[in-house]
N, C-alpha and C positions, 0 to 999 in steps of 0.2 A: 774682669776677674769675677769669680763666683765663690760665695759661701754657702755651706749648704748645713742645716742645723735643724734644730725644734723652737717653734717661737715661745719664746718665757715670757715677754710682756710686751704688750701693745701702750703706745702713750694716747691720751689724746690729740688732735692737731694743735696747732699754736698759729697764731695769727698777730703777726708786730704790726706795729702803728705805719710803718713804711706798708705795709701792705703784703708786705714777702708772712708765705705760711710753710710752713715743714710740720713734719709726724714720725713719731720715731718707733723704732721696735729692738727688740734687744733680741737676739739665737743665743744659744747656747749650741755651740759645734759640739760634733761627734765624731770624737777623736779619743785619742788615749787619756789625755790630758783636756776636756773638756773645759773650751772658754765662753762668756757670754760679751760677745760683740755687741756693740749699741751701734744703727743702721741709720742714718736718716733719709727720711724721703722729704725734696723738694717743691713747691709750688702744686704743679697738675700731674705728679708723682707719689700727692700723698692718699689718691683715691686707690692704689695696688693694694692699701693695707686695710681697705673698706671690710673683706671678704674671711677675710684669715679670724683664725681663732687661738688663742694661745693651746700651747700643746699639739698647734699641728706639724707637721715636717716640711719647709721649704728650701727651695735654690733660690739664691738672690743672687742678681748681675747687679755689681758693685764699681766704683771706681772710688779711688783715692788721691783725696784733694790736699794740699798745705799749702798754706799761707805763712808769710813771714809778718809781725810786729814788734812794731819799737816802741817802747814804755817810752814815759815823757821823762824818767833817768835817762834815757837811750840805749840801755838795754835788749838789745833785741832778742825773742823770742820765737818760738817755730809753732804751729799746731798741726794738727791734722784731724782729718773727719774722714768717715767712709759714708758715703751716698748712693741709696740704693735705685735703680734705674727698672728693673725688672723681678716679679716673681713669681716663683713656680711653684704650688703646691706637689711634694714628690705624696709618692703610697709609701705605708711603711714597710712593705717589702719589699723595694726598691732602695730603701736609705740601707737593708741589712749588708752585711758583706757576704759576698756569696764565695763557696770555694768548689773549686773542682775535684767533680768526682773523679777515683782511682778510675787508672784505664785498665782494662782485664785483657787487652792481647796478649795472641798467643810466647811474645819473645820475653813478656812481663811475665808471667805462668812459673817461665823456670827458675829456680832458689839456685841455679848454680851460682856460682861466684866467675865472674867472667874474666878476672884480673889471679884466680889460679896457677895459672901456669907462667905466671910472669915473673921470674925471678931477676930479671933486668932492672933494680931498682935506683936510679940515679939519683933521688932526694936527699939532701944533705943532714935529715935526722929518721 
């Protein structure tokens, strides 16, 4: 899967006593409804995020992980994480949306109404 957004914050890495390191970054998608995703990167995964700057536009190749736990209630519980594998710095006029230009042929040209002489109308309003 891929996300593709503006990066809003970079973390530092994090390094646990077992040895395992991760680094996280947060996007903010660009959508209508604009979300900020928090991304982590794993192990020899968190050198992708050496380079980036907040405020830049990326594509990250994502995948999503869960896990199940049982509280010692026995409760069990669900999480989920997104872990990012890949990233692509985009241009910012590649992130715009682009629309297509009107076409000007010739059958485009004429204002007739092509559905004029069609008094066969079978629609029930």
């Amino acid at each position: 899967m891929e996300l593709q957004g503006t990066v809003k914050k970079l973390f530092d890495a994090q390094t646990f006593a077992s040895g395992f390191q991760k680094r996280e970054m947060v996007i903010l998608t660009q959508e209508q409804y604009p979300q900020p995703i928090n991304i982590e990167f794993l192990s020899d995964k968190i050198s992708l995020l050496d380079n980036l700057k907040e405020g830049e536009n990326v594509k990250v190749g994502i995948n999503i992980r869960g896990r199940e736990w049982v509280s010692p209630q026995g409760e069990t519980k669900y999480f989920n994480s997104i872990t990012g594998w890949r990233v692509e710095k985009v241009s910012d006029n590649a992130s715009e949306p682009t629309q297509a230009a009107p076409s000007q042929s010739a059958s485009s040209a004429s204002n007739e109404n092509p559905f004029a002489g069609d008094d066969d109308d079978d629609l029930p309003f």
